[in-house]
C-alpha positions in Angstrom: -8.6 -30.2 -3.7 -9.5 -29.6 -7.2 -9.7 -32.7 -9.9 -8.2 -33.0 -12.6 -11.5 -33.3 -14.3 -12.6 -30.1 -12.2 -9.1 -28.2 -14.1 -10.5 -29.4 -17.1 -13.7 -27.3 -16.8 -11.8 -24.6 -15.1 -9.3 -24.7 -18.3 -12.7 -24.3 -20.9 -14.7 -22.1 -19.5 -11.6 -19.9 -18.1 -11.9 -17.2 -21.3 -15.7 -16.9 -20.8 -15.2 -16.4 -17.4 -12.3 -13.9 -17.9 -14.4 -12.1 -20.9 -16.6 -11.2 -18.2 -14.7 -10.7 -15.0 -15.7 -7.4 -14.4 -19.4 -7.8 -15.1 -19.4 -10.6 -12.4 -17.1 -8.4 -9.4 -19.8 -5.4 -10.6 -22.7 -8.1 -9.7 -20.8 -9.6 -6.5 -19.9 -7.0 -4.1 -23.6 -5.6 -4.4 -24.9 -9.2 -3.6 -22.8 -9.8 -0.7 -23.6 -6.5 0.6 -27.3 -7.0 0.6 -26.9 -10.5 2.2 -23.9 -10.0 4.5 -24.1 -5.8 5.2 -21.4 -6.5 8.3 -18.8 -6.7 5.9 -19.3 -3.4 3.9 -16.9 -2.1 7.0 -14.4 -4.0 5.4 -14.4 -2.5 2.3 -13.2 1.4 1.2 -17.0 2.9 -0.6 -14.4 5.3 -2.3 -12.7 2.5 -4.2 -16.5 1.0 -4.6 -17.5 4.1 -6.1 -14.7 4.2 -8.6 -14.7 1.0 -9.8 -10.7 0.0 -8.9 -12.1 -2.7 -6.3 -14.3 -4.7 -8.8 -11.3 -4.6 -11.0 -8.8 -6.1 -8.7 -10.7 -8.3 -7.7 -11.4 -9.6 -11.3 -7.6 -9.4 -11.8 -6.7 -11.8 -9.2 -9.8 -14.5 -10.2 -8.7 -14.6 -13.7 -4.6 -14.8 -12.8 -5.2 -17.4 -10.3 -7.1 -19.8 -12.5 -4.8 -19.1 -15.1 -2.0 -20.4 -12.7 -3.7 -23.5 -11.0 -0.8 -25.4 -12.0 1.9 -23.1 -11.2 0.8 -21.2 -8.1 4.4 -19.7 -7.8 3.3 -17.4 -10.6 0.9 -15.8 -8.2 3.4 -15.7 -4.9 3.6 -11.7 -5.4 0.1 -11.5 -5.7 -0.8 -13.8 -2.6 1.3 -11.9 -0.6 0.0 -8.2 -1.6 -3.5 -9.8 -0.7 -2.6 -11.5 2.8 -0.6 -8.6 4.3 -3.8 -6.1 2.8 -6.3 -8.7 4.5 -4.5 -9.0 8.1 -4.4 -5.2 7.6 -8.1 -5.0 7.6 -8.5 -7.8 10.5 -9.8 -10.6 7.8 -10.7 -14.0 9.6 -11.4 -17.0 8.2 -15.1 -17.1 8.8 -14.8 -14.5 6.1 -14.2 -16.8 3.1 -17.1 -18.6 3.0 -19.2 -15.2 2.6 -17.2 -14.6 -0.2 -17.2 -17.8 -1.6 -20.9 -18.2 -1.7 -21.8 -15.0 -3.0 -19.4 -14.6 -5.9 -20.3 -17.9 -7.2 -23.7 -16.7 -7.5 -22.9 -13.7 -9.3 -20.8 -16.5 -11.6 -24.5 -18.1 -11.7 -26.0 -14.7 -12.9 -23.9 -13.0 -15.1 -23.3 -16.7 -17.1 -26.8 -18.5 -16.5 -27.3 -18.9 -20.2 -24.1 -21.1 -20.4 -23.5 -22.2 -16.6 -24.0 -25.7 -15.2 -23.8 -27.0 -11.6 -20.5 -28.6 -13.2 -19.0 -25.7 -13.8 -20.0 -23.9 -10.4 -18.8 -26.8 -8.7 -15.3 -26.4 -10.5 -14.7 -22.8 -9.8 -16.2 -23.2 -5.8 -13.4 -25.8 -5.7 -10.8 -23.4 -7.2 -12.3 -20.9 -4.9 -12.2 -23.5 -1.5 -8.3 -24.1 -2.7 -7.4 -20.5 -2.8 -9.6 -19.3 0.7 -7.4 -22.5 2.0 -4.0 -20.8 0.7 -4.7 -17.7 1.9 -6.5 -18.6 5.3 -2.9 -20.4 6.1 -0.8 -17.8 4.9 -2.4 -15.0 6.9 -2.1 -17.1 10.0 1.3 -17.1 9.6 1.2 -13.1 9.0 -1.1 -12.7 12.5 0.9 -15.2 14.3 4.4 -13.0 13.4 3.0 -10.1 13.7 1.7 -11.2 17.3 5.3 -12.2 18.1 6.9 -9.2 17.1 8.6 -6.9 20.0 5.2 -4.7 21.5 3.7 -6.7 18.6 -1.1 -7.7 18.6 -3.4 -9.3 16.8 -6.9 -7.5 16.0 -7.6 -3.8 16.7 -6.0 -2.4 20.0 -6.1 1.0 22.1 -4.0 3.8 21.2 -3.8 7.2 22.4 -2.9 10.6 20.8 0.1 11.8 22.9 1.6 14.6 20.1 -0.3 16.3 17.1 1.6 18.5 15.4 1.2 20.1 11.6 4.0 19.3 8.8 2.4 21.3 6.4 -1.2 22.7 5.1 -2.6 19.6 4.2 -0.6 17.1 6.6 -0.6 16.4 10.6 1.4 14.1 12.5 -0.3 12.1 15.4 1.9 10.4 17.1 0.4 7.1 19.0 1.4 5.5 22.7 -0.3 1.5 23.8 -3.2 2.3 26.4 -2.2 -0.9 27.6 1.5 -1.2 27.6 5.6 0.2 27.7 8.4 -1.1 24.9 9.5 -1.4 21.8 7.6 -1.6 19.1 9.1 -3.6 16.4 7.9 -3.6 12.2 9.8 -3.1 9.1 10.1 0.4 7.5 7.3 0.8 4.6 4.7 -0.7 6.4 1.5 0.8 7.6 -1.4 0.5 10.4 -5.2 0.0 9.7 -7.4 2.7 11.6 -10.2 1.5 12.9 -13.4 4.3 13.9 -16.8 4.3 14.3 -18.0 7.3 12.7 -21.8 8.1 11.0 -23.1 5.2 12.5 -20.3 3.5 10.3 -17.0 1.5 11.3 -14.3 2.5 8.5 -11.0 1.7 8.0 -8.1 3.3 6.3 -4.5 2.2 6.4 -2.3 4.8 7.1 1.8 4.8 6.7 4.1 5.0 9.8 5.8 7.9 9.2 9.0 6.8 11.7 11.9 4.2 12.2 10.3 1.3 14.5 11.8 0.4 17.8 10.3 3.2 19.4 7.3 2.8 22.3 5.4 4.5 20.1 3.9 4.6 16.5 3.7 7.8 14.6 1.3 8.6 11.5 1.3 11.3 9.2 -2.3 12.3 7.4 -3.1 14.4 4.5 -6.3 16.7 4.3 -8.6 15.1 1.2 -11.5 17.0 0.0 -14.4 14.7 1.6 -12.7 12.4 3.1 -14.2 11.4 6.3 -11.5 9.6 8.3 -8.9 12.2 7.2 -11.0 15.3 8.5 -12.2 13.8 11.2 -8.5 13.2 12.4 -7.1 16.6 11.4 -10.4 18.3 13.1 -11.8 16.0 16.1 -8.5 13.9 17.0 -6.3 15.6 19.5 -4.1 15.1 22.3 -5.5 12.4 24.9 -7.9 11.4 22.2 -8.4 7.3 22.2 -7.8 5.3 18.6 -8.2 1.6 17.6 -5.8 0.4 14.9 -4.5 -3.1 13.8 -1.1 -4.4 13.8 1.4 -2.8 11.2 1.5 -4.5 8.2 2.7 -4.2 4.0 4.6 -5.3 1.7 6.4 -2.3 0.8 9.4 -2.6 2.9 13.0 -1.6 2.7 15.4 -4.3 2.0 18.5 -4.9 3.7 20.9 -4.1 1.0 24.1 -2.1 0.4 23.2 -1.1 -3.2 22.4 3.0 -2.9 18.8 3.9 -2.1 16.9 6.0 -4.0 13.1 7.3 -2.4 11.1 9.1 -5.1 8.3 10.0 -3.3 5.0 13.1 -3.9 2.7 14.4 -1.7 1.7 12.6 0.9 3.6 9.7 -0.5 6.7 11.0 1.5 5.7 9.5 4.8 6.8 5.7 4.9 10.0 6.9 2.5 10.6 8.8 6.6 10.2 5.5 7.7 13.1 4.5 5.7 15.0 7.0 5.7 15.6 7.0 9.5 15.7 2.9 9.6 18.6 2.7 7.0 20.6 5.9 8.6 20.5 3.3 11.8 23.4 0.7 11.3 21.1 -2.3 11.2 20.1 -1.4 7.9 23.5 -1.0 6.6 25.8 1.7 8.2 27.0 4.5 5.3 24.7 3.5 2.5 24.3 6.2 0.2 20.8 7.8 0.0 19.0 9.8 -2.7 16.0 11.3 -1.6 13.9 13.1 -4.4 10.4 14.8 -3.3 7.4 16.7 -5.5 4.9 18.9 -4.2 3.1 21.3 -5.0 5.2 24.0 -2.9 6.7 24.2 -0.1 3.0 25.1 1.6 2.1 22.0 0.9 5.6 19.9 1.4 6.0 18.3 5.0 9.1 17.3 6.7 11.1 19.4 4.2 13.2 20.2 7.4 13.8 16.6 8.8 15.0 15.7 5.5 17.9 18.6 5.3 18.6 18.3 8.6 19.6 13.7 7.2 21.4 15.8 4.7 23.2 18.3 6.7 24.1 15.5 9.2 24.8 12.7 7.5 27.5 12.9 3.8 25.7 9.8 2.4 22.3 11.6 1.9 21.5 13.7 -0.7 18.3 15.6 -1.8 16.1 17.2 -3.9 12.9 18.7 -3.7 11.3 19.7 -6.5 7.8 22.2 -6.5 5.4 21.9 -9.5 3.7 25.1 -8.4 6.0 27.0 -6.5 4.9 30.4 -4.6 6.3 33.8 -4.9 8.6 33.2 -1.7 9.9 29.8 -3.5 10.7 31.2 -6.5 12.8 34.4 -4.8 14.5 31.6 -2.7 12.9 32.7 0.5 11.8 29.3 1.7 14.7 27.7 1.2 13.3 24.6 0.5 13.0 24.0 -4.1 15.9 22.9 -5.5 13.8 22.7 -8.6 10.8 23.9 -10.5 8.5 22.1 -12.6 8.4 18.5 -12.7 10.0 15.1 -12.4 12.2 14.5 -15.7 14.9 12.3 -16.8 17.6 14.8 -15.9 16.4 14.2 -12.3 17.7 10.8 -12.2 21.2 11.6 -14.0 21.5 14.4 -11.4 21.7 11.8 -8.3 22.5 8.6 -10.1 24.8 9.4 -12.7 24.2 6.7 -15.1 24.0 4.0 -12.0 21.7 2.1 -12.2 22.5 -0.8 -9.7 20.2 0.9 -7.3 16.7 0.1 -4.6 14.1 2.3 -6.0 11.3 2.9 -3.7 8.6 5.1 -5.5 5.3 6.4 -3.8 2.9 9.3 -4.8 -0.4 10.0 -6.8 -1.3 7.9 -9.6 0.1 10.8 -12.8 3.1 10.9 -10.5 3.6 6.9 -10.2 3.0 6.7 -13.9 6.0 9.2 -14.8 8.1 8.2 -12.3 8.0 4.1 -12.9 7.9 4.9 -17.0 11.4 7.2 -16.2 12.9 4.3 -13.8 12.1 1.7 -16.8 13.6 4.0 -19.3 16.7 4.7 -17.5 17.7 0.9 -16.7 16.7 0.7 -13.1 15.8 -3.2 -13.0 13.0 -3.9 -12.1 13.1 -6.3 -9.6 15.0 -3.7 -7.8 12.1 -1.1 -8.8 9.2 -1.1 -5.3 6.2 0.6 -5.4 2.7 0.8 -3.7 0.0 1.4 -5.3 -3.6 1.4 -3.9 -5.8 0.1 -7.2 -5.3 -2.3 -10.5 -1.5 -2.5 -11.7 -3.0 -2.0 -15.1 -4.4 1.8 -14.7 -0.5 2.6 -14.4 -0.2 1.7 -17.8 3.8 1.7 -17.8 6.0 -0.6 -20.1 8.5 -2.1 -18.1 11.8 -2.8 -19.1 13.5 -5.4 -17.2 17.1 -5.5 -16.7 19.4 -7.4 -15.4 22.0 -5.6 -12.4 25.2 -4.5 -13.3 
């Protein structure tokens, strides 16, 4: 528990520490890795490389010393983090690495000004968040464990279906080595792949690309140019193949709600919007709710499920589409794919086509980063509150560099 004389120091020394968040995340992770190198598995080298870890991480220390007194303020935030950490299998024996080492690089990157005063402050501010978040991702393993065909920890899966959706992305459709059922979570989320591969363990959370209930689990991967997870998937990873994943988890779920549903999806970005999209046709998420379902790609070489989605459409009167091909190919632009409804990219006119000045809508947005810029600046413009605006994004909040406009529903 942190004094009040503990706050106090906390309080004065919070815009030093703040003015130089980045410069001590930049000294920590290097630190913990040279004295702890069995957590670098835990931890994407990508995201190292570029930077976007070091400056979440510096996002969250600063916010939650800036809400000590009101840890509501942070609720959104807590959650984002606990759901990412049970992804990732994060235990408590965990905390204390981080703790130790992050105070040093406090030590380091401040030893002209630092006292034992002050690192005693912020390692209790750090003990009383590692205690919030040890408790609530408990709570997260503990549901997750009780959920129908639901685990805790990596578990045995094997490949029983691969099958292409496009160039770029394969399906791989997953069965329990070890068991028969149901298996329960809630549309949006994702699983954590677990593989050992270069004398390295990685992991890489991957959407579920179907409606749960099903006895099995069903992921849809994209090609990336050097990625090593995703090619060794797409090229080692067949039929009968054995995987290791964690328990589904995520925060960016779809809501029981009868307002219309919008999924604005790109790329790759399509695959848990599937999740949804089958879920909410199912009367447990609200029988007849109208759907808008707006895709980019590149063309339709490069657009998956194009087919499952037309066929919603074609079957069901409360779905509606569009797809909409930045660089289309000669056959999309004659019409012979019949896939483009559109050509270019996502505008203003896009929404007005589905929405029709409604705003009173769940937006669920997921793509690349230029797309998710454009598309949560165009949501904000049009009125679409945001409370009612969900989106994943896998780096700082910041580098989307949107103003949002909140409104209240109709």
């Amino acid at each position: 528990m942190i004094t009040a004389q503990q706050k106090q120091v906390i309080d004065a020394t919070l815009p030093l520490v703040e003015a130089n968040a980045v410069n001590i995340t930049s000294c920590f992770y290097p630190l913990m890795f040279e004295r702890y190198p069995q957590v670098l598995e835990f931890f994407n080298q990508t995201n190292q490389q570029k930077g976007t870890q070091r400056q979440a991480l510096a996002n969250a220390v600063v916010a939650y010393a800036k809400h000590l007194d009101d840890l509501g303020g942070i609720s959104d935030t807590v959650r984002l983090i606990t759901q990412k950490h049970c992804s990732l299998g994060i235990l408590p024996e965990h905390y204390p690495i981080v703790g130790e080492c992050l105070l040093a690089a406090i030590a380091e990157v401040l030893s002209d000004v630092i006292s034992d005063d002050i690192l005693a402050a912020w390692g209790a501010a750090y003990g009383q968040l590692a205690e919030i978040l040890i408790g609530v991702e408990e709570e997260v393993y503990q549901s997750n464990q009780l959920r129908s065909g639901g685990w805790k920890g990596a578990k045995g899966f094997k490949v029983i279906e691969k099958r292409p959706e496009s160039d770029e992305i394969t399906t791989f459709v997953l069965k329990p080595i070890d068991q028969n059922g149901p298996i329960d979570y809630t549309p949006g989320q994702y699983i954590t792949l677990v593989q050992s591969l270069n004398d390295q363990v990685l992991r890489r959370n991957y959407s579920l690309s179907d409606a749960p209930g099903k006895e099995t689990l069903q992921i849809s991967v994209k090609r990336e140019e050097g990625g090593l997870l995703s090619n060794f998937l797409h090229n080692e990873v067949n039929v009968g193949s054995g995987l290791m994943i964690t328990a589904p988890c995520g925060d960016f779920t779809l809501h029981q709600s009868a307002k219309p549903l919008v999924l604005l999806t790109a790329g790759v970005g399509i695959t848990p919007a599937l999740s949804m999209l089958n879920a909410a046709l199912d009367d447990h998420y609200i029988e007849g709710r109208d759907i808008h379902f707006i895709h980019c790609a590149r063309n339709s070489s490069s657009h998956g499920f194009a087919k499952q989605v037309i066929q919603a459409s074609l079957a069901h009167q409360q779905v509606s589409h569009t797809f909409i091909y930045s660089h289309p190919s000669k056959d999309d632009l004659d019409g012979l794919t019949g896939h483009a409804d559109d050509f270019g990219f996502l505008t203003a006119r896009h929404f007005e086509k589905h929405l029709k000045q409604m705003v009173d809508v769940e937006l669920y947005v997921l793509g690349p980063k230029p797309f998710m810029q454009n598309a949560l600046q165009l949501a904000a413009d049009y009125g679409i509150p945001e409370n009612q605006t969900h989106f994943e994004f896998f780096g700082p909040l910041e580098a989307l560099n949107i103003e949002r406009k909140i409104t209240e529903a109709a």
